[in-house]
C-alpha positions, 0 to 999 in steps of 0.5 A: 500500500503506498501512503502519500501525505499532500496539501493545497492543491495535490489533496483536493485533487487526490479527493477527487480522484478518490470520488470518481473512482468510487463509482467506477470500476477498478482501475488497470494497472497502467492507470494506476502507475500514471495516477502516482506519477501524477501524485509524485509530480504533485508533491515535488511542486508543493515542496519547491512551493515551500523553498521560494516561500521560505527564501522569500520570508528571510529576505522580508525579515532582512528588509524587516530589518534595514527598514528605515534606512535611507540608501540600504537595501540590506545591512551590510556585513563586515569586509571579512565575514562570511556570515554576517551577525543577525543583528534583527534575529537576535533582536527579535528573540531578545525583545520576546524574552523580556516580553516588549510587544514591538517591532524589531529595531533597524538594525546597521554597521556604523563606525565609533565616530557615527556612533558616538555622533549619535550618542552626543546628539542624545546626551545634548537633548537631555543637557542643552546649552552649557548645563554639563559645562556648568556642572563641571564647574561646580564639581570643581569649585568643590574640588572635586575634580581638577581639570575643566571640561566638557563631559558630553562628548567623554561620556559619549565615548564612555557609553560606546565603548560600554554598549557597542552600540546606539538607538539614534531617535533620529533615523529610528536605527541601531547603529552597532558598532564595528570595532574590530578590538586588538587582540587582548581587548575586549569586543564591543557587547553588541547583545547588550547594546540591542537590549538597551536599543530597545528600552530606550526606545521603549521607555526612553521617552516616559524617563527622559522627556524632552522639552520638559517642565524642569531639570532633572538633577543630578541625583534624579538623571542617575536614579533613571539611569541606572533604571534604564542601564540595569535593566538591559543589563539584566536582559543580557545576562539572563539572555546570555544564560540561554544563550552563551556567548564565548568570552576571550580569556585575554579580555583585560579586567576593567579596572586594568589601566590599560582597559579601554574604559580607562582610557577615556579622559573622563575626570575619575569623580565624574566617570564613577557617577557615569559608571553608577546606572550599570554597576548598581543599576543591575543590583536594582534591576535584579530585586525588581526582578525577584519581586515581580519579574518583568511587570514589576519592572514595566511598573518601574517606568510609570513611576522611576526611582527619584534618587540613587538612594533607591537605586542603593537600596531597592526596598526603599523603592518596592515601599508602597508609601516611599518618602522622596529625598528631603528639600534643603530649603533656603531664605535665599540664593543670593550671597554679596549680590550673586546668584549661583549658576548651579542649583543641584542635588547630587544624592547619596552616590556622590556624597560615597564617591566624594568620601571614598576618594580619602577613605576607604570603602567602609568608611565611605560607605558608614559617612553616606549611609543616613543620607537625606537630602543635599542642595550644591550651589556655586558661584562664580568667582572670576579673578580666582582659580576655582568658584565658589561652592556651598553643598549643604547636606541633610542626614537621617539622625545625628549620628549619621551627620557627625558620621559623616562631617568626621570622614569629610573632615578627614578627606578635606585635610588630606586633600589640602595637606594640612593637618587635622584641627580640632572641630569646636562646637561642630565647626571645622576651618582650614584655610589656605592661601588659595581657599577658604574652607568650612565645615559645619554641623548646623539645622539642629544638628541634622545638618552638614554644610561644606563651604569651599569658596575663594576668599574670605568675605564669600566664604562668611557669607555662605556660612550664614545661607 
């Protein structure tokens, strides 16, 4: 008996023959041969059928996946590949796993100069004119950094180097980065930088709105950020588990002088800040994660943490009556007739970083731990080397305040080489001959004020804000 499985046409007519020959007599022999040449004839053009289909539906999903594209009929493959990365396949099983109903992101090859063009382009969105400049300079009116400059375009190396890649909102593509690292360097992490592609475009717009009503500040950009970076973080991981992909063995560690992270001329305080959303933004990501898997992360977008504190600590977050950072409310801004040109909250992260530069971890980690509030403010001062700076810090109980003004006490008289005063009555003066500094417990004790200003005169005016 010969079995002969068919679809489309070839069933319909098999049925047909079927009917007919019910009614009439058996068959001859010769006939019957004739019927299953038919039959065979039959099956081989069905399965050619299927072949064109097939080809057909991977050419639409490599269009699919060039859509957009002004110029490109296909994403072009490195000179020496062979078979070049399926940049649209690999986006789509991704996006299914973390559970975004959309469609796949154009996905195209672009050199590290494109891709950092497009990174700066979003990073000035979010920091128009000369606010980064502007923070620069209050970072360094407190001495926190030495060297001027403009932080958007080293964070957008930074950020290349990081993911490997770019969403540019402009074309509506991702443009992946087609380094070839030297041997013993560390390739760009092109999964990581499709899983954070496709958040950005995703929630991108809810965390960063562009206009908006006011400035984030400092402590609110990083909290969304590390929302962001830990989440595509977290998708890579858990992607990278199902899905594991060969590491060189001669990647150099990140903290390797030689690493390329390390060769960015980020000053060292503000590329700690920068690195904060991936490092603890894949902690946060992770209990969000424990606590509801991806809805309760989802919900996140809705409703962002407002500062690193939450990022630190992700149970503060997951409280249903969470207390946002405290205000550092002042009479006035005004001090001998000028107004600062930096109002900001810089969060409980930068108070850890600017303590761990002369302390070790535990002891950073004990100044930061009761951190409420902080309002930075600077001023210029033109005939100076450095601005002046007024940070005033609010704290959980008065143990943390006085936990905190010891250890900025002692970071203070390393920093500036003197030797370490006696405080009375909560008060700390070391002046030298280019800066006035003070440091005073204050706000019924609750409270730390770190003044760092160019004379004298400015500095008294400041103690009394």
């Amino acid at each position: 008996m010969l079995i002969l499985i068919l679809g489309g046409s070839g069933l319909g007519w098999w049925l047909t023959q079927q009917s007919a020959s019910s009614a009439a007599d058996q068959p001859e022999p010769e006939d019957l041969q004739k019927q299953i040449v038919l039959l065979e004839g039959q099956v081989e053009y069905l399965q050619g059928q299927v072949g064109a289909l097939l080809d057909e539906n991977a050419q639409l999903l490599q269009k699919l996946g060039t859509l957009g594209m002004k110029g490109t009929a296909k994403m072009d493959p490195p000179p020496d590949a062979v078979d070049p990365p399926d940049y649209v396949g690999m986006g789509l099983e991704m996006m299914k796993f973390r559970k975004l109903q959309a469609l796949p992101i154009p996905t195209t090859t672009a050199s590290n100069e494109d891709v950092e063009k497009s990174i700066l382009a979003w990073l000035r969105k979010q920091q128009p004119d000369d606010e980064a400049p502007r923070f620069a300079l209050a970072l360094n009116a407190l001495g926190w950094i030495e060297k001027l400059v403009d932080p958007l375009p080293l964070r957008a190396a930074l950020l290349r180097i990081q993911l490997g890649g770019w969403y540019d909102e402009a074309t509506g593509t991702l443009l992946v980065s087609d380094e070839k690292p030297a041997p013993g360097k560390p390739a760009p992490d092109r999964p990581l930088a499709l899983a954070f592609g496709q958040l950005l475009r995703e929630y991108g717009p809810t965390l960063f709105p562009v206009p908006r009503e006011t400035r984030l500040t400092t402590d609110e950009r990083l909290a969304r950020e590390s929302l962001l970076a830990g989440d595509a973080m977290l998708t890579r991981f858990l992607y990278s588990i199902q899905n594991p992909i060969p590491q060189s063995i001669s990647d150099i560690p990140a903290e390797d002088p030689d690493h390329p992270l390390n060769q960015v001329a980020l000053p060292y305080y503000m590329k700690e800040l920068a690195l904060f959303p991936f490092t603890r933004g894949f902690d946060f990501s992770q209990s969000l994660h424990s606590a509801g898997e991806y809805s309760q992360m989802n919900a996140a977008y809705s409703r962002p943490p407002t500062s690193c504190a939450e990022v630190i600590e992700p149970e503060r977050f997951l409280e249903a009556m969470r207390l946002p950072p405290a205000q550092v409310e002042m009479p006035s801004t005004e001090v001998l007739g000028t107004q600062p040109y930096w109002d900001d909250r810089l969060g409980r992260f930068a108070c850890y970083s600017a303590l761990r530069t002369y302390s070790s971890d535990e002891e950073a980690g004990r100044g930061a731990r009761g951190w409420k509030g902080d309002r930075l403010l600077a001023y210029a001062a033109p005939e100076a080397k450095r601005d002046h700076a007024v940070w005033q810090t609010l704290w959980l109980t008065r143990d943390d305040a006085e936990a905190f003004f010891k250890a900025m006490r002692s970071g203070l008289s390393q920093r500036y080489d003197q030797p370490a005063q006696l405080d009375v009555g909560g008060r700390f003066t070391l002046n030298t001959q280019e800066r006035q500094t003070r440091l005073i417990i204050n706000r019924d004790g609750l409270g730390v004020l770190l003044i760092d200003a160019a004379t004298a005169d400015f500095a008294e005016a400041l103690s009394r804000l």
